[in-house]
C-alpha positions as CSV (number, residue, x, y, z in Angstrom):
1,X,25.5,-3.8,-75.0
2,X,27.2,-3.0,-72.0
3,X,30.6,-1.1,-72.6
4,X,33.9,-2.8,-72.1
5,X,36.1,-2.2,-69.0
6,X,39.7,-2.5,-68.6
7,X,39.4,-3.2,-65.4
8,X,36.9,-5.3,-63.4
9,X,36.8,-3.9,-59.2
10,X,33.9,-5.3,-57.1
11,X,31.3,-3.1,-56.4
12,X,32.2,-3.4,-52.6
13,X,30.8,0.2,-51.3
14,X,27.2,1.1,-51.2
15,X,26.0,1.8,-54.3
16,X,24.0,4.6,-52.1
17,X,26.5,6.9,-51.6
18,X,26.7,7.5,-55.5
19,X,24.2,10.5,-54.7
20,X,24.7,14.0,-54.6
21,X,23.8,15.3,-51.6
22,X,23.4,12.0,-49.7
23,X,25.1,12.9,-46.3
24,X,23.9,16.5,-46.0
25,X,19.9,14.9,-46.9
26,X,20.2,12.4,-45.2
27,X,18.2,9.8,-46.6
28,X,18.5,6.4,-46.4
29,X,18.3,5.7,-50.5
30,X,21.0,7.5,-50.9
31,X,19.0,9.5,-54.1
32,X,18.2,13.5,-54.3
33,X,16.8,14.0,-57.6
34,X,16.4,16.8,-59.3
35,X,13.2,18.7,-60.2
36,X,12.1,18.0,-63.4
37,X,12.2,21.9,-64.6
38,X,15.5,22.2,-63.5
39,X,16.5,19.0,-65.9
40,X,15.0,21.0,-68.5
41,X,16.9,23.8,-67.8
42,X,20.0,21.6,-68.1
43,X,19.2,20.2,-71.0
44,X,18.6,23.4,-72.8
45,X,21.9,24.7,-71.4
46,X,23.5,21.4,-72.8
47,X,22.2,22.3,-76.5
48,X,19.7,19.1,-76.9
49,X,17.0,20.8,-77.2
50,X,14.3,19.9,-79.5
51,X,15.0,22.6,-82.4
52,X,18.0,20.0,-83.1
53,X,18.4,17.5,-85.4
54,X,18.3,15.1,-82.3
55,X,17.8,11.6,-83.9
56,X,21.7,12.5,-85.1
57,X,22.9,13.9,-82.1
58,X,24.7,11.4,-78.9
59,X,23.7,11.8,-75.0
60,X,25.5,10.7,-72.5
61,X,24.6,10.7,-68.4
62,X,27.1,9.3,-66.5
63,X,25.3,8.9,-63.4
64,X,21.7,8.0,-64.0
65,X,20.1,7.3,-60.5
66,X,16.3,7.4,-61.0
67,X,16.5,8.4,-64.7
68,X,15.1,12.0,-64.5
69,X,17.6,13.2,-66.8
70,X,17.8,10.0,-69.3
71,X,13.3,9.9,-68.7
72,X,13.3,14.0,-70.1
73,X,15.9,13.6,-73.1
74,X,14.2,10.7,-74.1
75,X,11.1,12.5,-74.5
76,X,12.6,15.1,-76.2
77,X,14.3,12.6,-78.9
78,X,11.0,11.2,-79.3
79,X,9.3,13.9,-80.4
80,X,12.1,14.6,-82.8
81,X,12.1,11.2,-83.9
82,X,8.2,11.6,-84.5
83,X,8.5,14.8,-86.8
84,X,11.4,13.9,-88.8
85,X,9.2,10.3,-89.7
86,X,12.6,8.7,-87.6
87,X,11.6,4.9,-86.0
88,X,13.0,5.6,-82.5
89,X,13.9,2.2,-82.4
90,X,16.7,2.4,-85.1
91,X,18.0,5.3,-82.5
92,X,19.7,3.0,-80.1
93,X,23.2,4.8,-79.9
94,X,21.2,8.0,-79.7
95,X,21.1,8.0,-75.4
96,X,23.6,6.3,-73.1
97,X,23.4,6.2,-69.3
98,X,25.4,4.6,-66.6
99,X,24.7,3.6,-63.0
100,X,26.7,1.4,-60.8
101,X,23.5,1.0,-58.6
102,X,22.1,-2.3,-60.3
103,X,18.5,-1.4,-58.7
104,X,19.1,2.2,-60.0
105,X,19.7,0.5,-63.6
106,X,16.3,-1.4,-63.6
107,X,14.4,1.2,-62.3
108,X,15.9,3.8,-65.5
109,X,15.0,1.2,-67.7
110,X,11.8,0.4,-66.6
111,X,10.8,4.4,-66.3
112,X,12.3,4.8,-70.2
113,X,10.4,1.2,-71.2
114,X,7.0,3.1,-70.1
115,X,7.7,6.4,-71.5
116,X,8.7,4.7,-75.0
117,X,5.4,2.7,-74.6
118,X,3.7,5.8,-74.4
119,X,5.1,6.8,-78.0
120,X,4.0,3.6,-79.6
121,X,6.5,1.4,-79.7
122,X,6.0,-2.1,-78.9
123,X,6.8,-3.7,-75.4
124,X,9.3,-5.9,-76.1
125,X,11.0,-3.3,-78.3
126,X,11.0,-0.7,-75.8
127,X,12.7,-2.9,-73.4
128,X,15.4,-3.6,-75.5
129,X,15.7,-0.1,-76.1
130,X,15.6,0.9,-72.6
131,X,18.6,-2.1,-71.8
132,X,20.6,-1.3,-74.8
133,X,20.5,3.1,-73.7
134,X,21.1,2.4,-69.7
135,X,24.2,0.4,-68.8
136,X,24.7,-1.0,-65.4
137,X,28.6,-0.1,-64.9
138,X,31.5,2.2,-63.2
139,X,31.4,5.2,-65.6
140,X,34.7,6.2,-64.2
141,X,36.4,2.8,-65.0
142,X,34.4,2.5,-68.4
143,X,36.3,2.8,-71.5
144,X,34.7,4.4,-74.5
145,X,35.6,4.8,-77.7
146,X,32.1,7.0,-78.4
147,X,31.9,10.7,-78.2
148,X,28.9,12.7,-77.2
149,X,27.2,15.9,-78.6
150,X,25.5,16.4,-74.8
151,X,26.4,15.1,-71.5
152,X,24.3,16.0,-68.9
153,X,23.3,14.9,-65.4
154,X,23.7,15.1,-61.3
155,X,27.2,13.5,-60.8
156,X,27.7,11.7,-57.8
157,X,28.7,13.5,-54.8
158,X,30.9,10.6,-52.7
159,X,33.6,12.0,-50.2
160,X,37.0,10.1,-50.6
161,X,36.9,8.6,-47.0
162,X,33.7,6.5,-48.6
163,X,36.1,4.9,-51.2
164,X,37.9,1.6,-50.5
165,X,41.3,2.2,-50.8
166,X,42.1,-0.1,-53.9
167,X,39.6,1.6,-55.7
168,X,40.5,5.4,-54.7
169,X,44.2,4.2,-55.8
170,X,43.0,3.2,-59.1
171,X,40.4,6.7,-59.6
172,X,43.5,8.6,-58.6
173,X,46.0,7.3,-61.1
174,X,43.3,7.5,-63.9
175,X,42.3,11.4,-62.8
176,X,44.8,14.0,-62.0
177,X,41.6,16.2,-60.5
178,X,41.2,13.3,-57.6
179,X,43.8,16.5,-55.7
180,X,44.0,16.6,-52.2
181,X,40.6,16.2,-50.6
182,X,38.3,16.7,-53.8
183,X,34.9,14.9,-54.0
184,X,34.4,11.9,-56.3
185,X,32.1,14.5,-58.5
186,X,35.3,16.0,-59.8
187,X,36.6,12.9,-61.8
188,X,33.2,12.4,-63.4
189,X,33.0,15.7,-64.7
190,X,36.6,15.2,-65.9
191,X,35.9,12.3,-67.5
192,X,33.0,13.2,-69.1
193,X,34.1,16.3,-70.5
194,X,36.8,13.8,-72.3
195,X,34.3,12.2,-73.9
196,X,32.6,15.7,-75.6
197,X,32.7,15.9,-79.7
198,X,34.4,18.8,-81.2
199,X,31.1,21.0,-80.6
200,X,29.6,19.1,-77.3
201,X,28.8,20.5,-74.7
202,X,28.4,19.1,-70.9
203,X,26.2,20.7,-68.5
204,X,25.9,19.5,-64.9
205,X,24.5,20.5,-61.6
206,X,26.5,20.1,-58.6
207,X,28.4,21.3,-55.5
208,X,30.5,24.5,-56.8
209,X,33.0,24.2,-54.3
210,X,35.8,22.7,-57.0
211,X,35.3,26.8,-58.4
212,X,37.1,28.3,-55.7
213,X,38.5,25.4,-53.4
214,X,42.0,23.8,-53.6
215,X,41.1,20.8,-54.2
216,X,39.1,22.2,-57.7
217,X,42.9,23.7,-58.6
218,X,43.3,21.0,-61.3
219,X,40.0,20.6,-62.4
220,X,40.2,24.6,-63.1
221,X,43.4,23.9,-64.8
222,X,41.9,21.7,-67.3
223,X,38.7,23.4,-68.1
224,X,40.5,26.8,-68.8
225,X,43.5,25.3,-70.9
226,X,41.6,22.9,-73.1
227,X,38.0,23.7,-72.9
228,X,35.5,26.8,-72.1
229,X,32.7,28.0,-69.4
230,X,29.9,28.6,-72.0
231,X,27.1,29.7,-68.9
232,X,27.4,29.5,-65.0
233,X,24.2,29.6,-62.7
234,X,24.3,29.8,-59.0
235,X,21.9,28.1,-56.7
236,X,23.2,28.8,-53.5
237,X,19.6,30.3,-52.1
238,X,17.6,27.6,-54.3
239,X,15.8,25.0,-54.2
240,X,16.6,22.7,-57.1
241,X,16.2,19.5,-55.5
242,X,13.0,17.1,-54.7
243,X,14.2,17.2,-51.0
244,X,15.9,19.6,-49.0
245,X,19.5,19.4,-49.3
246,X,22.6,21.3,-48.5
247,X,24.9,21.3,-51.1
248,X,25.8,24.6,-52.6
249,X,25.0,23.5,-56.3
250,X,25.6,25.5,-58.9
251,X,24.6,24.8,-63.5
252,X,27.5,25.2,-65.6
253,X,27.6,24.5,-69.5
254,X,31.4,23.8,-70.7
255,X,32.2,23.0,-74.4
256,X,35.3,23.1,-76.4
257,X,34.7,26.2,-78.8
258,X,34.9,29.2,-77.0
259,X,31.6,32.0,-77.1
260,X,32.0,35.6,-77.2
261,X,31.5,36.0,-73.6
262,X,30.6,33.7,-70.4
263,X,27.3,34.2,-68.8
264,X,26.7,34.3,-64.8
265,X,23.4,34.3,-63.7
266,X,21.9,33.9,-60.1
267,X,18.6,32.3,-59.5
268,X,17.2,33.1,-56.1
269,X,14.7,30.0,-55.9
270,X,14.8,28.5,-59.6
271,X,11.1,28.3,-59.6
272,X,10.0,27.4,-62.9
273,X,9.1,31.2,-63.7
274,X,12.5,32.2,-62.8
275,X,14.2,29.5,-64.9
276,X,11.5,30.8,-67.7
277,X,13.3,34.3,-67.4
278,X,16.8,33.0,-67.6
279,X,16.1,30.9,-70.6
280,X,14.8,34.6,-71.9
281,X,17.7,36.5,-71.0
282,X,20.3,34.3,-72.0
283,X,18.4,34.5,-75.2
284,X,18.8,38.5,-74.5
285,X,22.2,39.0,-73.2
286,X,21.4,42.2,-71.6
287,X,18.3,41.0,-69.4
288,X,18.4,38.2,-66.6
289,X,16.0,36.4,-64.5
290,X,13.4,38.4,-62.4
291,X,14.4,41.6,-64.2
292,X,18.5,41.3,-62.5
293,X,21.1,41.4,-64.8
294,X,23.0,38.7,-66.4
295,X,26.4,39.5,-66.1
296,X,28.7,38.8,-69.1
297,X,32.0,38.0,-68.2
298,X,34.2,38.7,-71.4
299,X,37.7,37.6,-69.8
300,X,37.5,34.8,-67.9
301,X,39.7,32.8,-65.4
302,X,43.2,31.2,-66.4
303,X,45.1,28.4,-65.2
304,X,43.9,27.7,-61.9
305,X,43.0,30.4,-60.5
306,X,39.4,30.2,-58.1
307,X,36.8,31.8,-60.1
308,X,35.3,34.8,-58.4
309,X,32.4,35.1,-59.7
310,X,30.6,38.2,-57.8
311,X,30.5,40.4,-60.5
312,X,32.8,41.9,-63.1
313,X,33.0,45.0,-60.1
314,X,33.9,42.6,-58.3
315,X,36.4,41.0,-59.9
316,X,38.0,43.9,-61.2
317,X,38.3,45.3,-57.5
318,X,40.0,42.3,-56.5
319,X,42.2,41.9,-59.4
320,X,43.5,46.0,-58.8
321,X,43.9,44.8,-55.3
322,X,46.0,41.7,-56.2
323,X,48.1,43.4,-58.8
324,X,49.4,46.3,-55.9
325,X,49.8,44.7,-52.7
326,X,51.6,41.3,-51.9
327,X,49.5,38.3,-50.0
328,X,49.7,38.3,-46.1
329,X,52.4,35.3,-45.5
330,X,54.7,37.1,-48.2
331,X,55.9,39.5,-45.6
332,X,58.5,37.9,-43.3
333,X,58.1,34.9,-41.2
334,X,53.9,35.6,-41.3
335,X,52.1,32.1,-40.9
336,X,48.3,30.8,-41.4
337,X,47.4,27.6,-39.7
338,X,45.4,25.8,-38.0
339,X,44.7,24.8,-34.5
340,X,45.2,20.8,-33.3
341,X,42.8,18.0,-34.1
342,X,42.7,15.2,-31.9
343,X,40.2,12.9,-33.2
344,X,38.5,12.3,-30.1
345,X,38.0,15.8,-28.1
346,X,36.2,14.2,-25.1
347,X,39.4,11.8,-24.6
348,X,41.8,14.1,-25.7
349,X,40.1,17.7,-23.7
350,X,40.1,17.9,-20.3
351,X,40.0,20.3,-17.2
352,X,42.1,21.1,-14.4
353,X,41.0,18.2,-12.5
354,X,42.1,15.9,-14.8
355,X,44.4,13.2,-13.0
356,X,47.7,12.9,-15.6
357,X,51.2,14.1,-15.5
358,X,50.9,18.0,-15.8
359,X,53.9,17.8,-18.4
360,X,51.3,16.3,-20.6
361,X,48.9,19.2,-20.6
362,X,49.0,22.5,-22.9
363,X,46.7,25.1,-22.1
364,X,43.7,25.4,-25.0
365,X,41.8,28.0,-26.4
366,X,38.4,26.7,-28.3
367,X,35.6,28.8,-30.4
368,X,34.0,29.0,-27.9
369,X,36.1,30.9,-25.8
370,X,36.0,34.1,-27.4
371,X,33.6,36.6,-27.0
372,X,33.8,40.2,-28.8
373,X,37.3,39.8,-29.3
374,X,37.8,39.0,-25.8
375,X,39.9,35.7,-24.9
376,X,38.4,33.5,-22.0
377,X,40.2,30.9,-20.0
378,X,37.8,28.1,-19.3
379,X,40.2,26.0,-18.4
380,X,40.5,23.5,-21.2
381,X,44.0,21.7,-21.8
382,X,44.8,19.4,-24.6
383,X,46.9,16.1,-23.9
384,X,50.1,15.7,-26.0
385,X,50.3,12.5,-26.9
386,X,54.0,13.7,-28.4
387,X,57.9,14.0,-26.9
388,X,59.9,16.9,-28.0
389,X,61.4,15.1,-30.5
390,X,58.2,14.4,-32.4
391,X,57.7,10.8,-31.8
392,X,54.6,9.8,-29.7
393,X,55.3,9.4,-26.1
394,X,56.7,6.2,-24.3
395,X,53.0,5.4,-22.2
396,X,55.4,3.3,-19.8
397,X,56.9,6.4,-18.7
398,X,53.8,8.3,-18.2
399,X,51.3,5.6,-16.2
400,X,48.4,8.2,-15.1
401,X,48.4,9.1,-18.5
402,X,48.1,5.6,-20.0
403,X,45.5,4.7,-17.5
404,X,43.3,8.0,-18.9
405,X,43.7,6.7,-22.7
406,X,43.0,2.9,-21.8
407,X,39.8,4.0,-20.4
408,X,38.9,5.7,-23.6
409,X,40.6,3.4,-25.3
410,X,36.9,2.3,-27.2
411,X,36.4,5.5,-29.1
412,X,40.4,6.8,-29.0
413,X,40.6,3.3,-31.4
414,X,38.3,3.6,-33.8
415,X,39.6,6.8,-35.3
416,X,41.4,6.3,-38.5
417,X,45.0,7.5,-37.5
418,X,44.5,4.9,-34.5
419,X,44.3,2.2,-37.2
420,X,47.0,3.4,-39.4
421,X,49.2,3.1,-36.7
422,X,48.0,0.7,-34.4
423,X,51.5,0.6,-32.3
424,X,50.4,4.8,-31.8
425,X,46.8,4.1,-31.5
426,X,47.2,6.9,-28.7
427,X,48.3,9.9,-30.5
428,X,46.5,12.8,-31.8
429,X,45.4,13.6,-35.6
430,X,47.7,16.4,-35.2
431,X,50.9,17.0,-32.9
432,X,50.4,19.2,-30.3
433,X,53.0,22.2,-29.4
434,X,53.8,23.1,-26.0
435,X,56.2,26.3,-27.6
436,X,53.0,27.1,-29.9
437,X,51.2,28.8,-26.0
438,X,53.7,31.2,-25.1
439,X,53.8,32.8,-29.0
440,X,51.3,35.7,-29.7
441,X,49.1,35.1,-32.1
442,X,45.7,36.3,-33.8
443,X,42.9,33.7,-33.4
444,X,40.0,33.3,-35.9
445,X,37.3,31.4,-35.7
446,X,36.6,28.6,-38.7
447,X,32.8,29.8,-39.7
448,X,31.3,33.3,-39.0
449,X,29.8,36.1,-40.9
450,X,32.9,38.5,-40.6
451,X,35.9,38.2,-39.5
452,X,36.3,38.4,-36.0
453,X,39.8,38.3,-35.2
454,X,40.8,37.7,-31.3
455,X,44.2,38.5,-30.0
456,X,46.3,35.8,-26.9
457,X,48.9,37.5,-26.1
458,X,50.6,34.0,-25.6
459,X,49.3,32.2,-23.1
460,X,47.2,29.0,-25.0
461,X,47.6,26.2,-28.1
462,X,44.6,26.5,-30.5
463,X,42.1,24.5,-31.1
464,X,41.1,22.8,-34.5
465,X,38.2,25.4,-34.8
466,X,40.4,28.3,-34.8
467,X,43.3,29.8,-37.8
468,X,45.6,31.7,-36.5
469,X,48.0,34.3,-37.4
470,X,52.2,34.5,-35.9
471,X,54.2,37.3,-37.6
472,X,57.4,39.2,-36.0
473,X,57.1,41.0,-39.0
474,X,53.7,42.7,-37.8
475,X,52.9,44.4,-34.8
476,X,50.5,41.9,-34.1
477,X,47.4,44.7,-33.0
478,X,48.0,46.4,-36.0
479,X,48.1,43.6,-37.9
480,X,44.9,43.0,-36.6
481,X,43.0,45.9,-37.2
482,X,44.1,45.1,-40.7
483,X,42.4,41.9,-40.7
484,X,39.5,43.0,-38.9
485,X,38.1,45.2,-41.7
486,X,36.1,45.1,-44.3
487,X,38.9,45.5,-47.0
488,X,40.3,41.7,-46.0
489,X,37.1,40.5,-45.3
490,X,36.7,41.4,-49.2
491,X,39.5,38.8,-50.1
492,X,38.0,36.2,-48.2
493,X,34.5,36.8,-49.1
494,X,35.2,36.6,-53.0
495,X,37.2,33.2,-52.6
496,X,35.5,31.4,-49.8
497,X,32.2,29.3,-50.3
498,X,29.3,31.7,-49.3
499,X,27.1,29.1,-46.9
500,X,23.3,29.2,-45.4
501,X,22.7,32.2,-43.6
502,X,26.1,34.3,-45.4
503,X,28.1,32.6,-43.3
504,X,31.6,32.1,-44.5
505,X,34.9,29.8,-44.2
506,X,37.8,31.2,-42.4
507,X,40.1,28.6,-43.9
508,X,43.4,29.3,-44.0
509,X,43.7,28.7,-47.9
510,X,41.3,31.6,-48.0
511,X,43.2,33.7,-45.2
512,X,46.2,33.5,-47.2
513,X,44.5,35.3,-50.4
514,X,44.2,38.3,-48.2
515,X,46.4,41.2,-49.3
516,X,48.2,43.9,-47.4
517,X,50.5,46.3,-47.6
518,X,53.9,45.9,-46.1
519,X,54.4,46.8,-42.5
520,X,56.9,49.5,-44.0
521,X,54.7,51.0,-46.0
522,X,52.0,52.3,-42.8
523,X,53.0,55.5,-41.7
524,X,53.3,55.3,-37.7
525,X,50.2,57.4,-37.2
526,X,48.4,55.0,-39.3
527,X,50.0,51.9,-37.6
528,X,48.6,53.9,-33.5
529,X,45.2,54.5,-34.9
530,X,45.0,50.7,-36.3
531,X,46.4,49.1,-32.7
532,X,44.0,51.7,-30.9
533,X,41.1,50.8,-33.2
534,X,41.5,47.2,-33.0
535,X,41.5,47.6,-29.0
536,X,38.3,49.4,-28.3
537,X,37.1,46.9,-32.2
538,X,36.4,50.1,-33.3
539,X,35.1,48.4,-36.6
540,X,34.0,51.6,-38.4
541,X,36.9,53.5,-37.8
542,X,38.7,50.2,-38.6
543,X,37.3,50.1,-41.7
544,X,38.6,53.9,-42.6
545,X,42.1,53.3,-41.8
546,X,42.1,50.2,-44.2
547,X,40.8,52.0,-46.6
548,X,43.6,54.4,-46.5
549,X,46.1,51.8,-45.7
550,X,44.9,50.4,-49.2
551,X,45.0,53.6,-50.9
552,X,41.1,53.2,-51.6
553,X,38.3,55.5,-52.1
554,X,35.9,52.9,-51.7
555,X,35.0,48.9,-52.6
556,X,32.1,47.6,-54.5
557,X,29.1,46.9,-52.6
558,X,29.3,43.0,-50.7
559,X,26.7,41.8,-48.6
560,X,27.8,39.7,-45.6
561,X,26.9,39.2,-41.6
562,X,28.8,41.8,-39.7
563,X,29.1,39.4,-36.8
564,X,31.9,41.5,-36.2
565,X,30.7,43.4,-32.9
């Protein structure tokens, strides 16, 4: 029977994007499933497995797609069913799976109809079975009274931009983790871990960026107050999926009774052999997968604080580091931010031959136009669509100018901010500041493998691709010499999402995590050998002086791409 919902919407976006992975796999279908060892591994994690009394246990999957998840624990409650003398047709609150995909729905319940064919029961009775466990529904907009003993599955990974309004308005007042910019996946695993018994646990795969992102700060919040990390497994270098996808996933297993300690494993493929091992050394704390240790995490994370999970070295490194020196905006007027986003760089970038009022154009410095620390003018200039006041500009007073954006008026109005403001449909994402050029400041570029930090002396505006760094606090070379080493690249490689290659993100909630001591406390000698260091980018000798700066011997071990030279 299908569950009651308090609210009826219409199911008015594709029911395709309700698929992990969909815009980084790019397939049409919309569906990445996941290999059928790794849903074993999940459901071993999640505690159905088939040692359990599992005719008396509940499973729920909130986001059934092709029903590999729904298709295995079936199997598995089966079997049980079989040994314990159990009809498995009396079992039909036993499993419970939701889709909003009504071809999705049919194709779960025809895959479970076959498999509980398979076992012997009869045709029709499977069928009713198969329709009575898969409901074809909004889990997040369901309204359930039932409790589970496992929830398990591959929750949908949907960016908010893919939401129609009225129904993102009606997600976000339901679900404090909808935060800022957070994926759609972040609600379902709230919501699902609402619906866990007193001993229940829920064990997902999915894009780990909620662990150390801003967005994830509620959802962190949640999970550490009123529920526990039971084991975390990351998949960064794996391959977990049927097709190739790009998604950073990562297992975890939460309940709400607390273990002794948390276990962290890394798989680097998930083979099944490798998953093998891990099921062996969570079964022997002190061994992992491929002979590498499981590392047991006896304190874990609180409030909602990222979770850095490296290694306890790690973590204790960082947490001495955090407890001595103060983050880098709290000294003085130092700011992290990031360059301006237009929306439309080809209408909104141009050169010197450009034909618009000059007072419309701010120098620009791109990505691009650094090279080994070096600052290139290629002569780029951003338009500013803005008056000093703020307000967009008056196009009647600026006809060379208005003639430029009506010829790229096609593309400049299709951007989103163009139709929120329709009477603006001319200005940039961001304002532009013509005061922001003559300011020094330390660029750095979005994605690298290190962090290569470039010095402009004040002559250009940044663009979107590059953070930058203002301080009259710091002497802005020494400052960046700082910066440039390996000690703050520590800070940003234990928060920020490791991607393909060990490349990371430069993003200023990152930046800001870094540490430093005061510009007080650097003896002047110290503060010379940083600004003459960061001149010739010196990076080993760099690297000494911010380890004395930092009062450090030495830091663990972190492997990263010293793009820096």
């Amino acid at each position: 029977m299908r569950s009651q919902m308090t609210l009826q919407f219409p199911l008015a976006f594709p029911a395709a994007t309700y698929a992990f992975g969909e815009r980084a796999s790019g397939e049409s279908h919309g569906v990445v499933l996941t290999k059928p060892h790794i849903v074993e591994l999940i459901l071993d994690l999640s505690g159905y497995t088939e040692h359990q009394d599992l005719p008396s246990m509940t499973l729920l999957e909130p986001a059934c797609g092709r029903g590999v998840f729904l298709a295995a624990a079936a199997t598995r409650l089966a079997r049980a069913a079989k040994r314990q003398g159990i009809a498995i047709s009396e079992l039909g609150s036993a499993l419970t799976a939701f889709d909003i995909d009504p071809q999705h729905v049919s194709d779960t319940r025809s895959r479970v109809a076959s498999l509980l064919r398979n076992h012997g029961l009869a045709s029709r009775s499977a069928g009713a079975l198969a329709a009575k466990w898969v409901q074809h529904g909004d889990f997040l907009l369901s309204h359930r009274a039932a409790r589970f003993d496992a929830i398990v599955g591959n929750p949908p990974y949907v960016r908010i931009e893919q939401i129609p309004s009225i129904l993102l308005e009606e997600y976000r007042r339901r679900f404090r983790t909808l935060f800022d910019r957070a994926d759609l996946y972040v609600a379902f695993i709230e919501h699902a871990l609402g619906l866990l018994k007193p001993n229940g646990i829920l064990s997902f795969i999915c894009a780990d960026r909620w662990t150390l992102n801003r967005y994830g700060a509620p959802l962190r919040d949640i999970i550490t107050r009123e529920f526990a990390v039971r084991a975390y497994v990351d998949l960064h270098t794996a391959a977990p999926f049927e097709s190739e996808v790009i998604a950073y996933p990562a297992i975890f297993a939460i309940g709400r009774t607390r273990g002794r300690s948390v276990a962290v494993a890394k798989l680097a493929t998930a083979s099944p052999e490798e998953c093998d091992a891990l099921r062996a050394g969570l079964r022997r704390p002190n061994r992992g997968p491929g002979g590498n240790q499981i590392e047991q995490y006896g304190r874990w994370f609180s409030g909602d604080e990222p979770w850095v999970l490296t290694s306890p070295a790690h973590l204790q490194a960082l947490r001495d580091l955090e407890a001595r020196f103060a983050p880098l905006e709290a000294h003085g007027d130092t700011r992290v931010r990031i360059g301006v986003a237009t929306g439309s760089d080809a209408a909104y970038i141009v050169g010197r031959d450009v034909d618009i009022e000059s007072d419309r154009l701010v120098p620009l410095v791109m990505r691009e136009d650094i090279h080994q620390g070096m600052v290139r003018n290629a002569g780029r200039f951003v338009i500013n669509t803005f008056a000093a006041d703020g307000r967009p500009v008056n196009l009647a007073h600026y006809p060379r100018l208005a003639r430029h954006l009506h010829e790229h008026a096609a593309q400049v109005r299709l951007r989103h901010i163009a139709q929120k403001n329709p009477t603006a449909w001319f200005r940039t994402i961001d304002r532009v500041y013509p005061d922001l050029v003559k300011v020094p400041k330390l660029l750095i570029p979005d994605i690298a493998g290190a962090n290569e930090i470039a010095l402009d002396p004040g002559e250009f505006h940044p663009h979107h691709n590059l953070y930058f760094v203002t301080s009259s606090a710091w002497e802005l070379e020494a400052l960046g010499g700082l910066l440039s080493s390996r000690v703050a690249l520590f800070f940003v490689w234990s928060y920020a999402v490791k991607m393909r290659g060990g490349y990371l993100r430069f993003q200023a909630q990152y930046l800001r995590r870094i540490r430093l001591p005061s510009p007080q406390q650097l003896a002047p000698r110290l503060a010379k050998s940083l600004r003459s260091a960061f001149r010739k980018r010196d990076f080993a000798r760099l690297d000494h002086l911010a380890l004395e700066a930092f009062e450090l011997r030495d830091l663990p071990a972190f492997d990263f791409v010293d793009t820096r030279a």
